[in-house]
C-alpha positions in Angstrom: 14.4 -1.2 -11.7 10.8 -1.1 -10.9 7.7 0.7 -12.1 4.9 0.6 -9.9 1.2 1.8 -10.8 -1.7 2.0 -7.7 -5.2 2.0 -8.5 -8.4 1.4 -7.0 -8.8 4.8 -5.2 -11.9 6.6 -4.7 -14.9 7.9 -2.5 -16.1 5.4 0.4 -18.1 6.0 3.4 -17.5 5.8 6.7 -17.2 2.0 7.2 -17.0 0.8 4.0 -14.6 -0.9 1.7 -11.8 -0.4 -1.2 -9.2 -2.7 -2.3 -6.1 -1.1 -4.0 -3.8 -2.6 -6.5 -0.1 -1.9 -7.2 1.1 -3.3 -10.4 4.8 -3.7 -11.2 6.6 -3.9 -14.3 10.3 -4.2 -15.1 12.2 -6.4 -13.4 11.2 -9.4 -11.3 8.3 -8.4 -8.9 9.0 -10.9 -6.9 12.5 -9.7 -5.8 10.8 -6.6 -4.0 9.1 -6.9 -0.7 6.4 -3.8 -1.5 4.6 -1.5 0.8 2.0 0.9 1.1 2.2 4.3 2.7 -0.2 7.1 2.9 0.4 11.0 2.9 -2.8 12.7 4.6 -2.5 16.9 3.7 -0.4 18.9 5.8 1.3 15.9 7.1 4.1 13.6 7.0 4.0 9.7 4.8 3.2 7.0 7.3 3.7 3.4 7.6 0.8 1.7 6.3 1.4 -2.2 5.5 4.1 -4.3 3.9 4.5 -8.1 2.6 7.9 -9.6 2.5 8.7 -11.0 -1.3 7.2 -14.4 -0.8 4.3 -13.4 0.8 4.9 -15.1 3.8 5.3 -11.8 6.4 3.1 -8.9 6.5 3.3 -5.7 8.6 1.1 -3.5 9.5 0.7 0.0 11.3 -1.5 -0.3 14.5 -3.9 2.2 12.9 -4.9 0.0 10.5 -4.5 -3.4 12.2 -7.8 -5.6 11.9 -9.3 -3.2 9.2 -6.1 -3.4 6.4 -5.0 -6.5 4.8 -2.1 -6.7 2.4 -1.2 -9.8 0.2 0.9 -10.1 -3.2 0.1 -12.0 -6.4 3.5 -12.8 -7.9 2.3 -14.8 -10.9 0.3 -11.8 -12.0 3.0 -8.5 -10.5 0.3 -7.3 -8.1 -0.1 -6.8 -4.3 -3.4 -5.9 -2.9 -4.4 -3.7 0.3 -7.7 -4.9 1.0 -9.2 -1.8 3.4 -12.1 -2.7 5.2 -14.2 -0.8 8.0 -12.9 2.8 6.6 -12.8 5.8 8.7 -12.5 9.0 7.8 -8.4 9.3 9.2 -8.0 7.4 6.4 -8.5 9.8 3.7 -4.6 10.1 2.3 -3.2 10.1 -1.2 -1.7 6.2 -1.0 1.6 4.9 -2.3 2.8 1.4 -3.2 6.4 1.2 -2.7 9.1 -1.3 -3.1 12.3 -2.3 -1.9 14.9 -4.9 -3.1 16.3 -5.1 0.7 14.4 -3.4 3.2 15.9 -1.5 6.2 14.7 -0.1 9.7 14.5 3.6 9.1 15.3 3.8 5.1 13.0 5.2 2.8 11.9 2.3 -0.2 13.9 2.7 -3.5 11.0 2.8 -5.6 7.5 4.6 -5.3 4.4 4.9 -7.3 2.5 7.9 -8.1 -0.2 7.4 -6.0 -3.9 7.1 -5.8 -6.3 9.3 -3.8 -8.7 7.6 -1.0 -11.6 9.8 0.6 -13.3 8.6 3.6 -16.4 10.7 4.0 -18.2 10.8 7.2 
């Protein structure tokens, strides 16, 4: 198991900047490729960005391509999503997720709780 805690949300303006954190805690962060998905209101989680367990792949949505980067500290059980150039279809609750063996089309085994991101215009 896995316990994963986001932080780092806020308030930005149009075009600025916010770097999120998702610490894990349990068992070895390292054996988890993690993700981050977003949940605007009234709609459906999306695909944000992903890094493979070594840090070696990322992934990210084309929404967010250029603006997002994502990157994992495994010495200290963190990955980042740096956001850069924020717009206001950005503003979503965001999740860090992770899975032990990701799969096309299957939802992560773990999830965190969430932290709120407002992109004001």
């Amino acid at each position: 198991q896995v316990q994963l805690l986001e932080s780092g949300g806020g308030l930005v303006q149009t075009g600025g900047s916010l770097r999120l954190s998702c610490a894990a805690s349990g068992r070895t962060f390292s054996s988890y490729a993690i993700g981050w998905f977003r949940q605007a209101p009234v709609k459906k989680r999306e695909f944000v960005a992903a890094v493979s367990r070594s840090g070696d792949s990322t992934y990210y949505a084309d929404s967010v391509k250029g603006r997002f980067t994502i990157s994992r500290d495994n010495a200290k059980n963190t990955v980042y999503l740096q956001m850069n150039s924020l717009k206001p279809g950005d503003t979503a609750v965001y999740y860090c997720s992770a899975q032990s063996h990701p799969t096309v089309g299957v939802p992560p085994n773990y999830w965190g709780k969430g932290t709120q991101i407002t992109v004001s215009s």
